[in-house]
C-alpha positions in Angstrom: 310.5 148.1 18.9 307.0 146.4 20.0 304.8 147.2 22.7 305.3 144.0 23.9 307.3 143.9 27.1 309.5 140.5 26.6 312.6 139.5 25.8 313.9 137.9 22.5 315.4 134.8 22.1 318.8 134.2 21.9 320.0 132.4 18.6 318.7 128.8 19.2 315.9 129.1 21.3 312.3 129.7 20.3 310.6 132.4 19.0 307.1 131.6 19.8 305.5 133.0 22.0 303.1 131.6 24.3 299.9 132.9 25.8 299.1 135.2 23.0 297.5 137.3 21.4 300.0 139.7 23.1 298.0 143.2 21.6 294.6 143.9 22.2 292.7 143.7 18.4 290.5 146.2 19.4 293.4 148.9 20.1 295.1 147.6 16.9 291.7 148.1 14.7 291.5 151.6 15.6 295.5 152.1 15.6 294.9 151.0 11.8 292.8 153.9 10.9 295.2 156.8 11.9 297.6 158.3 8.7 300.5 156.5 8.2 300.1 154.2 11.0 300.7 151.1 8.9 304.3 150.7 8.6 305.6 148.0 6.2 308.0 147.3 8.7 310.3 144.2 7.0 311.2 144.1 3.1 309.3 140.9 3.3 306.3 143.1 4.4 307.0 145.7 1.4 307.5 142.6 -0.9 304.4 141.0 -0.3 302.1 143.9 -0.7 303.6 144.7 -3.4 302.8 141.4 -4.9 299.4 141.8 -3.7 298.8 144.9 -5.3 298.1 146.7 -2.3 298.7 149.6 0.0 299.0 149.7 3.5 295.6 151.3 4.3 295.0 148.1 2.2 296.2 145.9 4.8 295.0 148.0 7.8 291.3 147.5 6.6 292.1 143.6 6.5 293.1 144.1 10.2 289.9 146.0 10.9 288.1 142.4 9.2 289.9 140.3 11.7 288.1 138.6 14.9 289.6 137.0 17.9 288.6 133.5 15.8 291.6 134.8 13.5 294.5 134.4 15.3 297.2 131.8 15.3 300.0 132.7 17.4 302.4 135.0 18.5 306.7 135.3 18.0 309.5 137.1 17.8 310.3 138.6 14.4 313.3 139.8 13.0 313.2 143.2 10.7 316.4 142.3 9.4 317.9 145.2 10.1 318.7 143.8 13.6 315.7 144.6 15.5 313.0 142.3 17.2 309.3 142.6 17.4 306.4 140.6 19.1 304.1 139.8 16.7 300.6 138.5 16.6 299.7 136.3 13.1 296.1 135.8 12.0 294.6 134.5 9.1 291.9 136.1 7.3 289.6 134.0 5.1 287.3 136.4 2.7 285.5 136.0 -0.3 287.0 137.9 -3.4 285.8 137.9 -6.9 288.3 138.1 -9.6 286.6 140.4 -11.9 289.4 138.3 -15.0 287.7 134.9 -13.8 284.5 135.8 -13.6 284.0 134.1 -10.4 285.0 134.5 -6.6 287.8 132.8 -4.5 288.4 131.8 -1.3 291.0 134.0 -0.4 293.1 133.0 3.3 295.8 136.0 4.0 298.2 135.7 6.8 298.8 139.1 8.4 301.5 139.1 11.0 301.9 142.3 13.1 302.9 144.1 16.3 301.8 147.7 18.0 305.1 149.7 18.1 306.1 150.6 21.5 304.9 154.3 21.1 301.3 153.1 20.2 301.4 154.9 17.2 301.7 152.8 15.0 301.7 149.1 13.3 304.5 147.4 12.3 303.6 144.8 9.5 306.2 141.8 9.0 304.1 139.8 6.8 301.2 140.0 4.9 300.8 137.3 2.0 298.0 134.8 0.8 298.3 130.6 0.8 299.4 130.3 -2.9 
C-alpha cells in the first residue's frame, strides 16, 4: 500500500523501522494540499478525528506545520483490513486557545502517516493528542 519499498514483519518480529523518516516531508506537505489526498486510512484514523473535531484537510495543514525536528520514528502499520503500510509518526506541539477556557494550551498531536504507493495520496493511521 505505501511508497515504501520494504517488507513487513512477520507476526513476532518488529515493526519499527529503522533509518527513517522513510518519505520525504517536503513531498508529503505538498501531497497534503491536493483534493482528497488525505485518506483516513484506519478506523482508528477516522475515530480520532472524529474525536478531534476535525477534517482531513484538518490534519493535512498539521502535516504542512511539521519540521524534520518532528519526527519520531517510522513502522509497519496494520489497516486492519489486512494490509500494511510504512509509516512515519511525528509529534506536533502548537499553541491553541480554547475559546470555553479563555486561555491557550499546549497542544502535542501525534500524526502517524505514509505516501501511498501511487503518490497520490496520504494515508493517515493515526492522528490523536497526549490526553
Amino acid at each position: 500500500m505505501s511508497a515504501y519499498d520494504g517488507v513487513p514483519p512477520a507476526d513476532g518480529e518488529t515493526r519499527k523501522i529503522a533509518g527513517g523518516p522513510l518519505y520525504d516531508l517536503a513531498r508529503v506537505k505538498v501531497l497534503t494540499e491536493l483534493p482528497d489526498a488525505v485518506n483516513l486510512w484506519t478506523a482508528k484514523a477516522r475515530r480520532d478525528v472524529a474525536n478531534l473535531t476535525m477534517a482531513p484537510a484538518d490534519v493535512g495543514g498539521m502535516i504542512r506545520q511539521l519540521t524534520e525536528r518532528d519526527y519520531r520514528d517510522s513502522e509497519w502499520c496494520d489497516n486492519g483490513k489486512g494490509c500494511c503500510a510504512a509509516c512515519d509518526a511525528y509529534a506536533l506541539t502548537r499553541d491553541e486557545y480554547v475559546e470555553h477556557a479563555g486561555k491557550s494550551y499546549r497542544m502535542v498531536y501525534f500524526l502517524k502517516f505514509a505516501e501511498s504507493r501511487t503518490g497520490r495520496l496520504v494515508l493517515i493511521v493515526s492522528c490523536h493528542t497526549s490526553h
